[in-house]
N, C-alpha and C positions, 0 to 999 in steps of 0.2 A: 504494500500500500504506500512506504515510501518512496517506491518508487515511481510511483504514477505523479505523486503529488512534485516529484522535481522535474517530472517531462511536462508537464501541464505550465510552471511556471517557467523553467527554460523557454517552453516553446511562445511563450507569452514575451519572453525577452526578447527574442529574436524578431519577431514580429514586430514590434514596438523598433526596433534597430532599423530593420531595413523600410519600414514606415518613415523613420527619419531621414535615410539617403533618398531612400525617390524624394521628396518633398525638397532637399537640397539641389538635386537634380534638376527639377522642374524649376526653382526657381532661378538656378542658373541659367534656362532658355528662355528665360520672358522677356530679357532684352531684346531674344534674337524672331522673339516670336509680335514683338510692340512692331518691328519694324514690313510684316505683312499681314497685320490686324486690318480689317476692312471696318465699315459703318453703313449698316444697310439698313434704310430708311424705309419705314411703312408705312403709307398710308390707307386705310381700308375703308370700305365706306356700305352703306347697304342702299338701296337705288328702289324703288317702286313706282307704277305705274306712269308711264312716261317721265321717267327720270327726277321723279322727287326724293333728298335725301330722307333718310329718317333716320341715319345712324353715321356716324364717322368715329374713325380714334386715329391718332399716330402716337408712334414711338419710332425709336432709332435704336437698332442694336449692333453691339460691336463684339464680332467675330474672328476665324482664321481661316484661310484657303480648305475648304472638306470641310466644317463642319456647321452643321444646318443654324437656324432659327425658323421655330414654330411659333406661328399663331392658330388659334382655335377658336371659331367661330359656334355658339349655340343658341338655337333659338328654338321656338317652343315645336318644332315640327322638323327640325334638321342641324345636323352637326356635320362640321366641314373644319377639316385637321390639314395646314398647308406648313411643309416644310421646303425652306430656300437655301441652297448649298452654295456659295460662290465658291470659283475658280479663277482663278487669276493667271494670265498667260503673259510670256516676256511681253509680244506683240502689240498687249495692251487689246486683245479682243476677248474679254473676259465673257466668262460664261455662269450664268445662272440656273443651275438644275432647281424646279419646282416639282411638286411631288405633292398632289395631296388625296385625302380620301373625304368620302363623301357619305354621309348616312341619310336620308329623305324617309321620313315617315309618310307616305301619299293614303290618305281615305279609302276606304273599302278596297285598297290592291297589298296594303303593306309597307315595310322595311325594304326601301331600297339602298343599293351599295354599290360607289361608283368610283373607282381610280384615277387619276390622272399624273402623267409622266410628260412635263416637257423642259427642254434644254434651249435658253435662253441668252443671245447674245447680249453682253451690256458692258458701255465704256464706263469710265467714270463719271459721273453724273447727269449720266442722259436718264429719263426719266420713260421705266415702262409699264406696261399697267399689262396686269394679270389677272383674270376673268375666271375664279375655279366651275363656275354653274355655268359658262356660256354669257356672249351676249343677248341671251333673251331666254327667257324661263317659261313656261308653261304659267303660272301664277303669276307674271310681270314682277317678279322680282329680282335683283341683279346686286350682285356681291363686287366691286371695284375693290383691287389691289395695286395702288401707283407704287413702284420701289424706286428707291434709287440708291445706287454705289459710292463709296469714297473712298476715297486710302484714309486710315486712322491716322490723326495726328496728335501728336500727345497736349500740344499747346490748347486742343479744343477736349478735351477730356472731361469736361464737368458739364459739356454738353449732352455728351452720349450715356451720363448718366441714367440709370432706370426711374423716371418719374410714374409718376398716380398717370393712370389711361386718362388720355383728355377725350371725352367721348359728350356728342352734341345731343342724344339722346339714349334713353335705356331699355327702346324696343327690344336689341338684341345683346347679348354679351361678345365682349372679344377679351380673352387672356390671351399672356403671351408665357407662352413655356419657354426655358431654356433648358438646351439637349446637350 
């Protein structure tokens, strides 16, 4: 019995050790990773019946070349999960992988469930807008996504902090995950 009790604590030591070099490790590459941090800009909006808003929020979040930022959209009849990956290329013809899924509760048919996969060019701050429902929905309503790109720069860094959702109404909810 004493002997379990000193491989349970050793092994707790060691654990605890090499928890302390990754975390040294990692913070050794954040210089190297400040310098291809990007800042991708969201703005989402919900659109009905010939183009009246009833909902908007923006936020800006700051990431690295691969790895995503989710927004999730719910509302009382559908939920729509979009994640945006930038890629960054010497050339300066960066690329935006979108990715999102789709759940639609429809009246007397059901749960429906719908993917979407596209790969979007985008320079530094041109500004595109991404449609997860389509430009026109069967119930006239429409989901607007404007992004846009930047290189991070650390002098603007209290900008790209995480604020409260500025959201113009509370028909629908938007949180934003971080992955």
């Amino acid at each position: 019995m004493t002997h379990k009790k000193t491989l349970s604590v050793l092994g707790g030591f060691l654990l605890f050790t090499a928890g302390t070099a990754l975390s040294q490790d990692i913070e050794s590459l954040l210089p190297g990773l400040k310098d291809k941090a990007v800042v991708l800009d969201i703005t989402a909006r919900i659109l009905e019946n010939d183009s009246e808003e009833v909902w908007n929020s923006k936020s800006s979040k700051v990431t690295i070349p691969g790895k995503s930022v989710s927004i999730k959209f719910i509302g009382s009849n559908i939920v729509v999960v979009v994640q945006f990956t930038p890629y960054l290329r010497r050339d300066g013809r960066n690329i935006l992988v979108a990715q999102g899924q789709i759940w639609v509760d429809i009246p007397y048919q059901g749960m429906r469930y719908q993917t979407i996969m596209q790969t979007i060019p985008i320079t530094f701050g041109e500004e595109v807008y991404f449609l997860p429902l389509g430009s026109s929905n069967s119930d006239g309503s429409v989901i607007e996504i404007l992004l846009r790109l930047y290189p991070y720069k650390e002098e603007n860094a209290q900008e790209y902090t995480v604020k409260p959702e500025e959201s113009s109404s509370d028909a629908e909810t938007l949180r934003n995950d971080e992955n």
